[in-house]
C-alpha positions as semicolon CSV with decimal commas, in nm:
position;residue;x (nm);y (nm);z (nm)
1;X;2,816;-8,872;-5,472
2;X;2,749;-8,588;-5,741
3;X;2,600;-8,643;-6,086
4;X;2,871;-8,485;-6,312
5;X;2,640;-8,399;-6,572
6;X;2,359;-8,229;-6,315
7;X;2,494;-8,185;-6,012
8;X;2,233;-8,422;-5,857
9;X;2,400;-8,562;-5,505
10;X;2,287;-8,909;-5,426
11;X;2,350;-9,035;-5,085
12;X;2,492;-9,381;-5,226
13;X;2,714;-9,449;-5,551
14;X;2,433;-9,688;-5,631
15;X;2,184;-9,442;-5,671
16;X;2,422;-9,211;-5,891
17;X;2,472;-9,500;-6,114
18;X;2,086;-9,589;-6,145
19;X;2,065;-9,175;-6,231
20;X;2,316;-9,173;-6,483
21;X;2,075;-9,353;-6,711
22;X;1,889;-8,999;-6,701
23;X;2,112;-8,875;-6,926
24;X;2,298;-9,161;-7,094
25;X;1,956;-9,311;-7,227
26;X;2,034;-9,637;-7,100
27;X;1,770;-9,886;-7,015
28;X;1,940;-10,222;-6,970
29;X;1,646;-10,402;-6,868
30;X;1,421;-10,519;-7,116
31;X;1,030;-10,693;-7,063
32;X;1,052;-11,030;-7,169
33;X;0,708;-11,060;-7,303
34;X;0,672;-10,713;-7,497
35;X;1,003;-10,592;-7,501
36;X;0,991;-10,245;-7,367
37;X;1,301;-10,129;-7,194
38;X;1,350;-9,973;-6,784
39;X;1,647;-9,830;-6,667
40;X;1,575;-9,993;-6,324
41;X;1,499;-10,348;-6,237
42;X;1,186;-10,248;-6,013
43;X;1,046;-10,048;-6,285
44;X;1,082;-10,390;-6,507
45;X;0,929;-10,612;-6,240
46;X;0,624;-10,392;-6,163
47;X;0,560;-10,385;-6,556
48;X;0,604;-10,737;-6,601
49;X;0,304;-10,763;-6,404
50;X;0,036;-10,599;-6,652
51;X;0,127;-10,960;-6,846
52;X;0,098;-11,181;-6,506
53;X;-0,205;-10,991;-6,387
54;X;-0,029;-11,029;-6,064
55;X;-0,131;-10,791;-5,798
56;X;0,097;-10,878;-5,479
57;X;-0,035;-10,553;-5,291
58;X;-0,349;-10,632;-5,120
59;X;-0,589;-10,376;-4,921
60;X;-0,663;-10,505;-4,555
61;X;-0,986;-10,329;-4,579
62;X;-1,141;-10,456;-4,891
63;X;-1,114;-10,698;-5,175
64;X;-0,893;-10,452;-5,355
65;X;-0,508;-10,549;-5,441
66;X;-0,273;-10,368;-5,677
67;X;0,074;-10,412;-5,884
68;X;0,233;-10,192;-5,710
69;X;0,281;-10,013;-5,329
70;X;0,250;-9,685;-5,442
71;X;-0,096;-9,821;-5,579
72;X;-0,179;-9,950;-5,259
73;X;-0,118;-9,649;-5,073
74;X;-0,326;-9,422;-5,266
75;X;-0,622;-9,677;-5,213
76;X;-0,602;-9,645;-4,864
77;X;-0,668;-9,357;-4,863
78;X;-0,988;-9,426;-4,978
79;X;-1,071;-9,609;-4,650
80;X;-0,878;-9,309;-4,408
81;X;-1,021;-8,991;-4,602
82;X;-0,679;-8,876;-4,607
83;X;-0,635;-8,602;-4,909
84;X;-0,253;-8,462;-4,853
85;X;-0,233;-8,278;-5,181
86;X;-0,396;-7,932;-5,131
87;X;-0,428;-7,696;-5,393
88;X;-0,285;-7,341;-5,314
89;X;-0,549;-7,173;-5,472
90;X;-0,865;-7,322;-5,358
91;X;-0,966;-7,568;-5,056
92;X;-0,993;-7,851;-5,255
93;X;-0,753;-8,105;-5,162
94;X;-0,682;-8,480;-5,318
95;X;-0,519;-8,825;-5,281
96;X;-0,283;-8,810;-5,542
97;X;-0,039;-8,521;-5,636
98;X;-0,107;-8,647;-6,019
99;X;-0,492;-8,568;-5,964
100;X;-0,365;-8,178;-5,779
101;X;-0,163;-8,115;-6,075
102;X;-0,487;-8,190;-6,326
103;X;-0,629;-7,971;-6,130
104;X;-0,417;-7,706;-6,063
105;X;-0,503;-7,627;-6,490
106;X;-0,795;-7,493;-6,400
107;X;-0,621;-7,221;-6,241
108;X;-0,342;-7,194;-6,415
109;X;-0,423;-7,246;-6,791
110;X;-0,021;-7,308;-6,812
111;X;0,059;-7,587;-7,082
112;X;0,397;-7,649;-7,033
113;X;0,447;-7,980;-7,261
114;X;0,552;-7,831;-7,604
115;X;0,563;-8,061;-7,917
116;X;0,897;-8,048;-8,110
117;X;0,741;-8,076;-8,445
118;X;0,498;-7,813;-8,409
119;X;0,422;-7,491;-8,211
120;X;0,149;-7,689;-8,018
121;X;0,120;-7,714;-7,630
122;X;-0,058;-7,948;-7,395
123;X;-0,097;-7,922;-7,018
124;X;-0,006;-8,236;-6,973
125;X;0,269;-8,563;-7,081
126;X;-0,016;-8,822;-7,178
127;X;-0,143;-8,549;-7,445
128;X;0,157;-8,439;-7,579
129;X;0,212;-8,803;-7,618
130;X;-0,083;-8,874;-7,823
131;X;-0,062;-8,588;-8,015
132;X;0,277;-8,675;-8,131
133;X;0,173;-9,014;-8,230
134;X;0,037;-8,835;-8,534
135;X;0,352;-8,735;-8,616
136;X;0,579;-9,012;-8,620
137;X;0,265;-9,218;-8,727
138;X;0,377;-9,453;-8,448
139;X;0,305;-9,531;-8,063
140;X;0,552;-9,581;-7,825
C-alpha cells in the first residue's frame, strides 16, 4: 500500500491510513484532561499517563518503572551496559540515538531547524520550539 502523496509503502492499509495524517494534519484523538490532540490512539494513551502518573513498565532489576516501553528499554540498558548508538566520528557510543544526535553537534556544528519568522537556526526541534514561542507569544 503506497502513500499517494509520498510514496511511503506500508505493509498494511492500516498503517497507510494512520500515515495519511502526516500530511492531512489530522489528529482525531484528543486528551481528555488537557486537550492536546494525537493522530494515533497509542500516542493518546501513553500521554494520558503524565495526568495518571501511571507507569505500567516496570524494570526487573530495580525499583524503576516508566510510561512507556520504549522508556523501559533504554533503562535497561543501564543495567546491561549496552550503548548501540556509535558515533561515526569518535568512539563514543550511547543508549539512545536522541543522546548520538546531541552529540553528533559537536562535530558537525550543522543546525538544521530553521525558524520561519526569522533567519535563525537551531541544532535542534526543542530550541527552535522555544525560540518560536517568542514569536507567536504562545506555547504549544
Amino acid at each position: 500500500f503506497g502513500c499517494a502523496d509520498c510514496g511511503k509503502r506500508f505493509a498494511q492499509k492500516h498503517y497507510l491510513l494512520i500515515h495519511r495524517g502526516v500530511h492531512t494534519g489530522e489528529k482525531p484523538f484528543a486528551c481528555c484532561h488537557c486537550g492536546h490532540r494525537f493522530r494515533q490512539k497509542y500516542h493518546l494513551v501513553r500521554h494520558e499517563r503524565i495526568h495518571t502518573g501511571e507507569h505500567p513498565f516496570s524494570c526487573s532489576r530495580c525499583p524503576m518503572a516508566f510510561r512507556d516501553k520504549t522508556g523501559l528499554t533504554v533503562h535497561q540498558r543501564v543495567h546491561t551496559g549496552e550503548r548501540p548508538f556509535a558515533c561515526a566520528h569518535c568512539p563514543k557510543a550511547f543508549r539512545n540515538k536522541q543522546t548520538l544526535t546531541n552529540h553528533q553537534w559537536v562535530h558537525t556544528r550543522e543546525r538544521p531547524f530553521a525558524c520561519t519568522s526569522c533567519p535563525k537556526t537551531f541544532k535542534d526541534k526543542t530550541s527552535l520550539t522555544i525560540h518560536q514561542w517568542g514569536h507567536t507569544g504562545e506555547r504549544p
